[in-house]
N, C-alpha and C positions, 0 to 999 in steps of 0.2 A: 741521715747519718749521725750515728753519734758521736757526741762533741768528747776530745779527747778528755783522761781524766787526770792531766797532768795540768788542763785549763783548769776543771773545775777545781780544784785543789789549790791554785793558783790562786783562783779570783774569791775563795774563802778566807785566805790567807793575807788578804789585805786590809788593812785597819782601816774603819772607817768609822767617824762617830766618837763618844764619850769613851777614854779606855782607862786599865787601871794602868801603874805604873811598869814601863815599857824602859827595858835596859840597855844599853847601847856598846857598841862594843869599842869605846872610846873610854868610855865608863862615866858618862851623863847618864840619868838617869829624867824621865818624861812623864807628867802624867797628866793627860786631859785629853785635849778632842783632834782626832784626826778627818784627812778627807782624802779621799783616792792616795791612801798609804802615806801622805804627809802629814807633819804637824800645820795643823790650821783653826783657828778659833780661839778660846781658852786655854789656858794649860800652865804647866809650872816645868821648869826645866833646871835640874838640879846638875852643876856642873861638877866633873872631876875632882877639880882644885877645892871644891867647895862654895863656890860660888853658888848666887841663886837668881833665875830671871821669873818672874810673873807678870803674867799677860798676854797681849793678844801673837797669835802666830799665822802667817800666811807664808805657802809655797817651802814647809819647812824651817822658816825661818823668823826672827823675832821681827814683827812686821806692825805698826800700830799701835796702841799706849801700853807701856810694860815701866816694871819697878825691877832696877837691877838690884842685888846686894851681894858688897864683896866680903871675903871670908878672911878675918884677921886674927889670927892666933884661935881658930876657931869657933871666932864669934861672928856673927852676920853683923855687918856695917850697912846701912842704906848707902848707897852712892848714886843712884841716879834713877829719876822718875821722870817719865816722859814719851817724847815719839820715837820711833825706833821703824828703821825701813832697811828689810834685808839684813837683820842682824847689826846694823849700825845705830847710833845716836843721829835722829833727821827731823826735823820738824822743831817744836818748843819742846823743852824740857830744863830741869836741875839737876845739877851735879856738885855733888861735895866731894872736898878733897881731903886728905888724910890729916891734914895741918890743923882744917877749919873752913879754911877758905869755901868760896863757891858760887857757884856761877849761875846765875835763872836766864836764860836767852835762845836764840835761834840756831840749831846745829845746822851741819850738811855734812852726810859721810862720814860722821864721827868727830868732827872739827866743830869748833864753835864758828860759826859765818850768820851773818846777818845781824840782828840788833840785839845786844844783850847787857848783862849788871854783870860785874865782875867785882865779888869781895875778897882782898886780899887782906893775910896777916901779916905778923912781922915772922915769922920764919919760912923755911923755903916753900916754896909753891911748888906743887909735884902737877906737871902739867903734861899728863900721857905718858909717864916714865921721862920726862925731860925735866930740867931744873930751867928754869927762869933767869936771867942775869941779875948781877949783883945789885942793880940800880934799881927794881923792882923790889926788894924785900923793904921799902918804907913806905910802897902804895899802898893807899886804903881802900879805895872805890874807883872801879871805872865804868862809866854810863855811855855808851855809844856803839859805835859799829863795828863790828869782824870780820873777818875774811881770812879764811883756810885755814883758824885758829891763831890769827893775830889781830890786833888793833888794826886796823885799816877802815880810814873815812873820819866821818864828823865822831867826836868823842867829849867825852866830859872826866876830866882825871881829879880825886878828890883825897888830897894826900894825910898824910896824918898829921901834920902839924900846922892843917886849916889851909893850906895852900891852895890853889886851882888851878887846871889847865884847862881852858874850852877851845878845841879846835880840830885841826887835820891830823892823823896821824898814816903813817903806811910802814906797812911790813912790823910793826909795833913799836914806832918812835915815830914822834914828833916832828910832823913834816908837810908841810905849806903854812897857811897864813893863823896865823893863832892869838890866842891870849892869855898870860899867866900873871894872876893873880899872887901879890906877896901880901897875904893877909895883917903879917906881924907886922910888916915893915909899912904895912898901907900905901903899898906900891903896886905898879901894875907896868907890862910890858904887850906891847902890842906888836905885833911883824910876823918877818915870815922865819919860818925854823926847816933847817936839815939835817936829817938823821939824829934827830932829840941838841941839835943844837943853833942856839939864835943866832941869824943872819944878819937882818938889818930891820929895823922896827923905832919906836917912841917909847921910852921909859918916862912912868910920870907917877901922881900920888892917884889914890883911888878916889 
């Protein structure tokens, strides 16, 4: 029995392989390698807005090391190189922000989590379309652990006016047993902190 020809027509009509560029009716625009009618493998995915992604794709989606760049008055910005799973930020990677700032560390689902560098400037931090609190625009550096895209756990905070904090922090303030360093003052305070404020500790010279 012959096999209908609404199959064969069907199963020609699926991209599979190296292709050229492939239009979308979103108005992305595709070009590289497909497999059973997905993006998968190589490829470049040129976005609507103007955005740009490069790199690897599985099941459709930006899945494995890819270079995003975002589109600013029509110019490509790099903004983030790294792992990517299911169209998310997941694994290692870097991310710059519009300010300067920028981050080298471990995502999860788009959030920075796990161990990472965070360089801040002195203007606002654009942190996923949110703004940061006021009391972050004189951080410099922070070296330590994240969670669900906040400071949470062991940290090392490095201010700009040579100060230091090495310790706990959760939900992104300063929280269990710590230590902050007053460089200028050749002071030092030891104890324990809640919600970015000291509790009870030993204040003494360094």
């Amino acid at each position: 029995k012959a096999e209908p020809l609404w199959k064969t027509w069907d199963h020609l009509s699926l991209k599979h392989g190296e292709h050229a560029t492939v239009y979308h009716t979103n108005g992305d625009k595709y070009r590289g390698q497909y497999e059973g009618n997905m993006k998968c493998g190589q490829g470049t995915l040129l976005f609507k807005n103007g955005d740009k992604y490069e790199g690897e794709f599985r099941e459709d989606m930006q899945s494995g090391f890819g270079t995003h760049w975002t589109n600013v008055q029509g110019k490509l910005i790099l903004q983030y190189r790294g792992s990517f799973w299911q169209g998310r930020r997941h694994g290692h990677g870097i991310f710059a922000y519009k300010d300067g700032g920028k981050y080298d560390g471990e995502w999860q689902n788009g959030k920075r989590h796990g161990e990472g560098r965070m360089n801040y400037t002195d203007g606002t931090v654009l942190l996923f379309s949110c703004l940061v609190s006021a009391s972050d625009f004189a951080l410099k550096v922070y070296e330590g652990m994240w969670e669900n895209g906040k400071r949470h756990g062991a940290g090392t905070l490095f201010l700009a006016n040579g100060d230091v904090y090495q310790g706990d922090y959760a939900l992104d303030l300063k929280d269990g047993p710590g230590t902050f360093f007053y460089v200028s003052k050749k002071k030092r305070y030891d104890g324990v902190w809640s919600k970015d404020v000291a509790k009870c500790g030993l204040y003494g010279s360094i």
